[in-house]
VMD Tcl script that draws the C-alpha trace (Angstrom):
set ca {
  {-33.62 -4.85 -40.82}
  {-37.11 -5.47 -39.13}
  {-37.69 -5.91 -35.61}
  {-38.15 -9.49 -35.61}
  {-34.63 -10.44 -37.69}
  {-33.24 -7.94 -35.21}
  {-34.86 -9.91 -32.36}
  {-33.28 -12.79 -34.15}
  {-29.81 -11.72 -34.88}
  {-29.58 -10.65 -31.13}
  {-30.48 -14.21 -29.73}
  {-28.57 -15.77 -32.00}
  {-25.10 -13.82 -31.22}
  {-25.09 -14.02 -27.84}
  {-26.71 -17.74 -26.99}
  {-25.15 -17.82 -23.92}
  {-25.27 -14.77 -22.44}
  {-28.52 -13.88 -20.61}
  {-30.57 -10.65 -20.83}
  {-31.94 -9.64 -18.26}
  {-33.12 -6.24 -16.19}
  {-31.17 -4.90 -14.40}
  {-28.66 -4.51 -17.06}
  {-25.48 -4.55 -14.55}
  {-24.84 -5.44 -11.37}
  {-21.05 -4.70 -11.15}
  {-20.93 -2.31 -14.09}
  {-17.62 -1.74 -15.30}
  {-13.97 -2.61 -14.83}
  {-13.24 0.08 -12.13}
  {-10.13 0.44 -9.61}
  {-11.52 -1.72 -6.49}
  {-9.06 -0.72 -4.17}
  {-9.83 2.56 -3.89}
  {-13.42 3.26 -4.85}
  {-14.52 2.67 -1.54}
  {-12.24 5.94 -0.03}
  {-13.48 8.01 -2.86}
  {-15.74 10.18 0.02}
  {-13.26 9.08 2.63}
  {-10.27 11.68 0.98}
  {-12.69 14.54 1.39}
  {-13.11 13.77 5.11}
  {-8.76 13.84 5.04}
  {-8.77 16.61 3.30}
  {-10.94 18.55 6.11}
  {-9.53 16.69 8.84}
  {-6.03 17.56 7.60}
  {-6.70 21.30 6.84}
  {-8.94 21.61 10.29}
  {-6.05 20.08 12.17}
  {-2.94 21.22 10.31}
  {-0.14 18.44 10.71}
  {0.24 18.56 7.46}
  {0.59 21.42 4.58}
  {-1.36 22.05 1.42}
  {1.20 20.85 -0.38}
  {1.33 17.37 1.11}
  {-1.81 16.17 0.81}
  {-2.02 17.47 -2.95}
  {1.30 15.51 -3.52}
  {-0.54 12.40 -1.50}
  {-4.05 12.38 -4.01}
  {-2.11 12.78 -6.95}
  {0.94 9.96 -6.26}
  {-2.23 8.25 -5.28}
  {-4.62 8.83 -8.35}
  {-1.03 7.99 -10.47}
  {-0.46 5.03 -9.41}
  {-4.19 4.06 -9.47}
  {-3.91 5.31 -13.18}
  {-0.76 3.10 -14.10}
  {-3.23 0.28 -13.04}
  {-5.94 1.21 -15.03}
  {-3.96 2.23 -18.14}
  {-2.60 -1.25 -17.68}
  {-6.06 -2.76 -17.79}
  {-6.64 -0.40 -20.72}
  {-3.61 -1.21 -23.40}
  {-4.48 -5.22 -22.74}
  {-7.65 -5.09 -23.39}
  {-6.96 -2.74 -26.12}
  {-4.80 -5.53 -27.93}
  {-6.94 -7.97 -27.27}
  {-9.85 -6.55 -28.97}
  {-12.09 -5.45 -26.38}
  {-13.83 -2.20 -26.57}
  {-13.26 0.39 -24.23}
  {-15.70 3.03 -24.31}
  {-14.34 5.52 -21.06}
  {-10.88 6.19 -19.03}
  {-11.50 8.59 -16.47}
  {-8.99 9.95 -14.07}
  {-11.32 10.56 -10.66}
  {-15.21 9.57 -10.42}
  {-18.64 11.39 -9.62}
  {-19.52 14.34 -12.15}
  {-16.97 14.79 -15.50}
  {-15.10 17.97 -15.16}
  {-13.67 17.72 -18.98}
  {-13.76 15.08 -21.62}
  {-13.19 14.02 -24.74}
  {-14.09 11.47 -27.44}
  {-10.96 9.88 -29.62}
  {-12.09 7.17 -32.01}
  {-14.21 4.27 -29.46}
  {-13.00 5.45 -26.11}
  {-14.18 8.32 -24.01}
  {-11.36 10.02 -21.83}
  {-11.97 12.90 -19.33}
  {-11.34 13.66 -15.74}
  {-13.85 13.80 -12.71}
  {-14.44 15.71 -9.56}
  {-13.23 13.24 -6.96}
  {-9.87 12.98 -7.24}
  {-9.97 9.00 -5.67}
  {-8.21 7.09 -8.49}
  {-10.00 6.30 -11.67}
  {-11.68 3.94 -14.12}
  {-11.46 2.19 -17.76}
  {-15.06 1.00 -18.97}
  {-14.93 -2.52 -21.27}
  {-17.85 -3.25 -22.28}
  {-19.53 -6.63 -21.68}
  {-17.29 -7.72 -18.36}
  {-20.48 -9.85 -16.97}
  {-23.49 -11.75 -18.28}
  {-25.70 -9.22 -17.17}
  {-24.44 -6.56 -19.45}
  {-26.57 -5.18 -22.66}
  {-24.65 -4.99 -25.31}
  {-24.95 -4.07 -29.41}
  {-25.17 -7.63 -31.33}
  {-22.53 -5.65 -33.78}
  {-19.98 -5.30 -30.56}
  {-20.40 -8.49 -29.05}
  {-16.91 -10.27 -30.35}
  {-15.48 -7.29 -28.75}
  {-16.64 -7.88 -25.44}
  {-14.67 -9.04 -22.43}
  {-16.92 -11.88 -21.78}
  {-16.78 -13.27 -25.21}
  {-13.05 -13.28 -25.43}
  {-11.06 -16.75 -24.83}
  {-9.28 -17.15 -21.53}
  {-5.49 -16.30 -21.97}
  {-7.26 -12.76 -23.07}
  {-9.44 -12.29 -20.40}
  {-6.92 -13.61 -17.70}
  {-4.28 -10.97 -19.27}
  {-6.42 -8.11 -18.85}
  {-7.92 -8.43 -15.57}
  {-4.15 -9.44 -14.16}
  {-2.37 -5.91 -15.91}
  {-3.47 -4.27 -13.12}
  {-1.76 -6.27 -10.67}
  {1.45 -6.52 -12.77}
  {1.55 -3.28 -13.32}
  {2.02 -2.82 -9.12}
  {4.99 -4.71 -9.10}
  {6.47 -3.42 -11.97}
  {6.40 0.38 -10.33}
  {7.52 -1.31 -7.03}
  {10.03 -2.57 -9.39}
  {11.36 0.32 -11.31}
  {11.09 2.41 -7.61}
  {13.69 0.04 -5.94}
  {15.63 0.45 -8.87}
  {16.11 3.82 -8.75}
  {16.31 4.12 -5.10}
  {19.50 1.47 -5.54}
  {21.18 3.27 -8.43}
  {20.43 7.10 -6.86}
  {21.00 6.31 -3.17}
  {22.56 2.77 -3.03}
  {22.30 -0.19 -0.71}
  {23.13 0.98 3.30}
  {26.96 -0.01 4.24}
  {26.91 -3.18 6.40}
  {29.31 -2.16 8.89}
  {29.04 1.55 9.08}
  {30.63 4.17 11.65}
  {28.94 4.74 15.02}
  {27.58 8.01 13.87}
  {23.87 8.98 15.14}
  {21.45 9.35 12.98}
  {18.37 9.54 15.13}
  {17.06 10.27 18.74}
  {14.58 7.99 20.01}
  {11.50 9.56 21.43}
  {8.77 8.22 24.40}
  {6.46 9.90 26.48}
  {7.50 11.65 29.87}
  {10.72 10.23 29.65}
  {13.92 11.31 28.45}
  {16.53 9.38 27.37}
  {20.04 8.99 28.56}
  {20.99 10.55 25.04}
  {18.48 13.44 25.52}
  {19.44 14.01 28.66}
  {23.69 14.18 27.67}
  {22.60 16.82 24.70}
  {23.60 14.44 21.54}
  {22.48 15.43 18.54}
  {22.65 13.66 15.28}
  {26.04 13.65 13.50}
  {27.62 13.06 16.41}
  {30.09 9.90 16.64}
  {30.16 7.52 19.35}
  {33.86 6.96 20.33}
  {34.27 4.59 23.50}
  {32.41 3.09 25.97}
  {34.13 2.32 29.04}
  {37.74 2.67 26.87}
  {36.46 0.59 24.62}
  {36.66 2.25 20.93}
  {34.26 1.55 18.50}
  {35.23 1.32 14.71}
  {31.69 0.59 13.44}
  {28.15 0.95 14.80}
  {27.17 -2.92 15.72}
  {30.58 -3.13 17.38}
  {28.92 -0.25 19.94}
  {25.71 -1.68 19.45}
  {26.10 -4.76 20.99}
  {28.21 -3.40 23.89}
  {25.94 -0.98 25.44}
  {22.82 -3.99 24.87}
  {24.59 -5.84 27.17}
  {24.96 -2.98 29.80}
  {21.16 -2.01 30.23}
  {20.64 -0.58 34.07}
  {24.29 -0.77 34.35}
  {26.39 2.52 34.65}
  {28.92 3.08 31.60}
  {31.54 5.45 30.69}
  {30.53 6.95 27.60}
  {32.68 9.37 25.16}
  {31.68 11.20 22.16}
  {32.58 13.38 19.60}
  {29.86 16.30 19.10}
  {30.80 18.79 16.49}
  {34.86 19.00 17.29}
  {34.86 18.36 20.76}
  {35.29 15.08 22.78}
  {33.07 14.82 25.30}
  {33.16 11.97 28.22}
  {30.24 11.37 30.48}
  {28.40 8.31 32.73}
  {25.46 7.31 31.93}
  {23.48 4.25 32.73}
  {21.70 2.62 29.82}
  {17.71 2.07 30.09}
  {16.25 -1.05 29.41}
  {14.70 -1.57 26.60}
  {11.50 -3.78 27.76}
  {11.31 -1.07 31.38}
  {11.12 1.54 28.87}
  {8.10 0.21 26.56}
  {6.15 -0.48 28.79}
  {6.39 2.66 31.04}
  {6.59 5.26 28.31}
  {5.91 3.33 25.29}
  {2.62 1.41 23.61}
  {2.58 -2.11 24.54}
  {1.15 -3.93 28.05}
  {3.97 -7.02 28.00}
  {7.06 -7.97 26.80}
  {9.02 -10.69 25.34}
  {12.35 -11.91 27.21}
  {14.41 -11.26 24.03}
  {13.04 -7.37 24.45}
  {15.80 -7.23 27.78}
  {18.56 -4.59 25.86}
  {19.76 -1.46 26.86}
  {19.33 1.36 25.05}
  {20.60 4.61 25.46}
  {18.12 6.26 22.88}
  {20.25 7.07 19.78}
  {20.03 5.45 15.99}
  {22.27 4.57 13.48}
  {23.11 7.04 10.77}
  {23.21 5.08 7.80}
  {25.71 5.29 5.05}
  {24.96 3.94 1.57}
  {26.62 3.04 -1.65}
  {25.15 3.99 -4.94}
  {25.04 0.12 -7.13}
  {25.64 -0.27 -10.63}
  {22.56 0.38 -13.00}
  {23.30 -3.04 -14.04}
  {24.11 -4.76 -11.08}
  {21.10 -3.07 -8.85}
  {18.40 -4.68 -11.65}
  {18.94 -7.91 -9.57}
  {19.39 -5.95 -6.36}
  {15.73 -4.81 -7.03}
  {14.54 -7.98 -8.00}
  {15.82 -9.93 -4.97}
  {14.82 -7.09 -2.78}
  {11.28 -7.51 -4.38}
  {10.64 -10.78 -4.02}
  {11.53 -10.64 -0.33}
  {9.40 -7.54 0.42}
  {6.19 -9.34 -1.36}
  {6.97 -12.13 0.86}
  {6.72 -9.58 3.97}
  {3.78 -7.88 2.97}
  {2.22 -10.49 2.02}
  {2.68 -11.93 5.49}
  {1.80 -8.28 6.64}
  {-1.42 -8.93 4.87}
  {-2.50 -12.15 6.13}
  {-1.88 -10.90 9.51}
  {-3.96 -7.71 9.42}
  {-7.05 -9.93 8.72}
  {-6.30 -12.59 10.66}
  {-8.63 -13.10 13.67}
  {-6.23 -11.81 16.43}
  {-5.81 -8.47 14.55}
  {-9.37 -8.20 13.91}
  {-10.16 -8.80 17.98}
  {-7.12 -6.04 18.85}
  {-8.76 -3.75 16.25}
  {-12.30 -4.40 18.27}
  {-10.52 -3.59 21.30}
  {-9.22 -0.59 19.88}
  {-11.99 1.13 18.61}
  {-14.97 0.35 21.81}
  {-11.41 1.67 24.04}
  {-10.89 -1.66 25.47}
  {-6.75 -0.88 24.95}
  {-5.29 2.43 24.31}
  {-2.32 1.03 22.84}
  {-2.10 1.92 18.68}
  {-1.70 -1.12 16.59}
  {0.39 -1.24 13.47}
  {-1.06 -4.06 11.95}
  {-4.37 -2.74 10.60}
  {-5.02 -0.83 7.14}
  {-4.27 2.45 6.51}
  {-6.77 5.58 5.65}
  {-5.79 7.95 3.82}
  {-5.14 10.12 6.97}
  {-2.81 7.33 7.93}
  {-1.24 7.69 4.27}
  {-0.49 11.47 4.53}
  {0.50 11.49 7.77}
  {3.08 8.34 7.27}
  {4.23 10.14 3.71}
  {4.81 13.31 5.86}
  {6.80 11.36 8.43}
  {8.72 9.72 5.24}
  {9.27 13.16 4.07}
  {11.25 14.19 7.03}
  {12.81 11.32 7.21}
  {14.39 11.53 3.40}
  {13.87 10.50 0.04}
  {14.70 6.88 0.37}
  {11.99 6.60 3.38}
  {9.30 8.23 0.64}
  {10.45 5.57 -2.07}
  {9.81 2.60 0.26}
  {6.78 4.70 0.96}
  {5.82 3.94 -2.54}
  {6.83 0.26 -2.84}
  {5.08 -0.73 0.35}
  {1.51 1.20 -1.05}
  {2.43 -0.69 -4.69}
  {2.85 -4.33 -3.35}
  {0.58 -3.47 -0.67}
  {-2.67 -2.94 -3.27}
  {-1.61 -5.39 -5.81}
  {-1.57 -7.91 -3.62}
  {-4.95 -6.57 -2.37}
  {-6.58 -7.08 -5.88}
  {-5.02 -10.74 -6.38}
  {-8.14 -11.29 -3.45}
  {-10.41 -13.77 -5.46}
  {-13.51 -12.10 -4.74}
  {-15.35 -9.29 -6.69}
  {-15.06 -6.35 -7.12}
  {-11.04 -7.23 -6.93}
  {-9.08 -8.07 -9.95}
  {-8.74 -11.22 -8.50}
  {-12.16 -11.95 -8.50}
  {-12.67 -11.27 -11.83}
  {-9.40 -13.94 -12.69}
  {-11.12 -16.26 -10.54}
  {-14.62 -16.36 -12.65}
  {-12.45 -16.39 -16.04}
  {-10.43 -19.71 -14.48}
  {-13.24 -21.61 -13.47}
  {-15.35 -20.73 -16.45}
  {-12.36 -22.40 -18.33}
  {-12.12 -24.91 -16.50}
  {-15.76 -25.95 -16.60}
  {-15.91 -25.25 -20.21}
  {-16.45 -28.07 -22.20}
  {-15.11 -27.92 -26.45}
  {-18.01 -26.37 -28.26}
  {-20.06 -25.33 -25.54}
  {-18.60 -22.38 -22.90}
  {-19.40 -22.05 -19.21}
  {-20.64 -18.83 -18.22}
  {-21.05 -17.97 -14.78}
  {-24.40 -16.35 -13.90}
  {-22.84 -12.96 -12.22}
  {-26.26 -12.72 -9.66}
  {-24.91 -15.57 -7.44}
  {-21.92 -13.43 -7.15}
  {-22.98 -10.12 -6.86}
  {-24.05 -10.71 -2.88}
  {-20.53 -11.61 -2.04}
  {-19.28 -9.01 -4.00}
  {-20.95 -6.59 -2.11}
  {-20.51 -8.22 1.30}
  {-16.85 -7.54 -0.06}
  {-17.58 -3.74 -0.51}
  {-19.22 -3.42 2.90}
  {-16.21 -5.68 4.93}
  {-13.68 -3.03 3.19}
  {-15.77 0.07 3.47}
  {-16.71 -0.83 7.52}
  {-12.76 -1.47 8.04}
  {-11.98 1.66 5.66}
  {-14.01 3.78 8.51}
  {-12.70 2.27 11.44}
  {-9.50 2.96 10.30}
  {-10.34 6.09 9.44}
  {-11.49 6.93 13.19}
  {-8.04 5.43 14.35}
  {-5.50 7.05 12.37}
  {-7.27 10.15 13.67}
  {-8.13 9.31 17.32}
  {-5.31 7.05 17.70}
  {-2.35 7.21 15.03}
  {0.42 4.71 14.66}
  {3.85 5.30 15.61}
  {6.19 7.16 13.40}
  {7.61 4.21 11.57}
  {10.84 6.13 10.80}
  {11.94 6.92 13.75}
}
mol new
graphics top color blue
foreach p $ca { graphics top sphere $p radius 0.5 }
foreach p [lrange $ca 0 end-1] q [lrange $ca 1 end] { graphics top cylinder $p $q radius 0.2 }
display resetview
């Protein structure tokens, strides 16, 4: 073929895709979430082996549940593309220089040095993108909508499918926790330069709380509720701690005093008035039906995307952005839960989950799955969402016989005013979780 048919051929299957130079803006259909800490789990890694709260071992395990589940997503992306016809030229497990790799049929697959997540390369995903005339019908731009919407949503799915699957198995393993259990302690509470009328009588967990004031207790909220009621008042209190039965006075703290002499907040709420005397509930659970727990793990889905969700909306809200200020120029001292997590924040809460048992390490793993798939439903670029976004309205302005394409440059500037946003709050968090880490949420 001579250069000028070829010239011709090109321009005429591809009329309404522009060519221009650069070639790409946003290159390829990578794993948004978690590009941006790609250099930010080598400063964990050093900051976790320089400070040693946590083993080898953990943060290993951490990376790779990490770089899994990132993989799930992009193996997601991968199969529907795959069956919709799109080429895929590269899945990579990791980024920066290849390690290994290796060519099956189209698609390259290998692994890379920064063990951050990963990658699946389809070819054409913007205007921008030069592609071979003889692949363009198996790009993802020229595909029709139901296609394109498909693959750019797997990802997400594929979140709440594993967030699925792990409440599942947490339900049929473990079980759902006993709603009226025995008054057996499960945990001590903990605060700063104070001990607790608990700490101070010796109980350790296993034992059973018996009476308070001669009044027996059959189930935890039955003593509970009792010793709420008595805070700064002095109570009889009996116990059993291993086999003996053990009678002492104590006078239960209250709960608001406490926080804000020994805790992490500057004011309290009028419904914070309780006493406490510093122990926890052990819970007791009962292992559900495989059958039977499939709904218990779809109900108890649906509610916990409702609460992260809200968890979401609140960490970006404008109060939680002026507390995180506040926090970082040491305006407040106080930690703040509600702001993202680096991934010193993830080993260190894993670590915490770890101690705290297997079921604490599952809903570990739901809250990170619902957590960044409803991250990527954001419609902006370089999210998944984004991407959905351009394919709806490019349907939606299309017209029979003659398809809207949107021109990917008057994106590209919010897409990376997207990148920076995440990468400044990836930092700050970063410098937090070290500086000035969130309470053990499993205690």
């Amino acid at each position: 073929m001579s250069e000028e048919n070829k010239d011709k051929t090109t321009e005429s299957s591809i009329p309404n895709y522009q060519k221009l130079e650069p070639p790409q803006l946003l290159p390829t259909r990578v794993s948004p979430a978690f590009v941006a800490f790609a250099f930010l789990f080598f400063l964990t890694t050093v900051f976790v082996f320089g400070n040693g709260f946590s083993s080898v071992a953990l943060v290993v395990s951490v990376i790779v549940g990490l770089s899994a589940i990132v993989m799930v997503h992009e193996f997601s992306h991968f199969v529907v593309a795959k069956l919709s016809g799109m080429k895929c030229t590269e899945f990579f497990v990791g980024f920066g220089p290849r390690i290994w790799s290796t060519k099956r049929g189209e698609t390259e697959y290998g692994v890379k040095a920064i063990p951050a997540g990963g990658y699946v390369r389809i070819i054409g995903m913007t205007n921008l993108e030069e592609v071979d005339p003889a692949d363009e019908n198996r790009t993802y731009r020229s595909k029709p909508y139901y296609q394109r919407a498909l693959t750019t949503s797997a990802g997400v799915i594929s979140h709440f499918v594993m967030a699925f699957v792990i409440l599942w198995i947490a339900f049929v393993t473990v079980g759902l926790p006993q709603k009226h259990g025995p008054a057996v302690v499960g945990t001590l509470s903990e605060y700063r330069n104070f001990q607790t009328p608990a700490q101070k009588l010796g109980i350790r967990p296993g034992d059973r709380i018996v009476a308070m004031d001669g009044i027996r207790f059959k189930t935890w909220d039955q003593f509970a509720n009792y010793v709420h009621s008595r805070a700064n008042k002095p109570v009889s209190l009996t116990y059993q701690h291993g086999s003996k039965v053990l009678t002492a006075n104590v006078i239960p703290a209250d709960f608001a005093d406490l926080v804000v002499a020994h805790g992490s907040v500057a004011q309290t709420k009028k419904s914070d008035h309780y006493g406490i005397i510093g122990v926890g509930q052990k819970i007791f659970y009962a292992p559900r039906h495989p059958v039977t727990a499939i709904s218990d793990a779809g109900i108890t889905l649906y509610h916990q995307t409702g609460r992260t969700t809200g968890a979401i909306g609140q960490i970006f809200s404008p109060d939680a952005l002026h507390r995180l200020w506040n926090q970082v120029t040491n305006q407040t001292t106080s930690p703040d839960t509600q702001r993202l997590s680096s991934p010193v924040g993830i080993v260190r809460v894993v670590g915490q989950a770890a101690h705290s048992g297997f079921l604490s390490v599952l809903a570990v793993l739901v809250s990170v799955n619902l957590s960044v798939g409803l991250l990527n439903l954001l419609p902006l670029l370089p999210f998944d969402g984004g991407h959905l976004a351009i394919a709806t309205y490019e349907a939606i302005r299309s017209r029979r016989g003659k398809r809207h394409i949107v021109d990917i440059r008057k994106v590209a500037p919010i897409a990376y005013a997207v990148v920076s946003v995440f990468i400044i709050l990836s930092l700050t968090s970063l410098y937090l979780d070290i500086v000035r880490p969130v309470p053990n949420p499993f205690q």
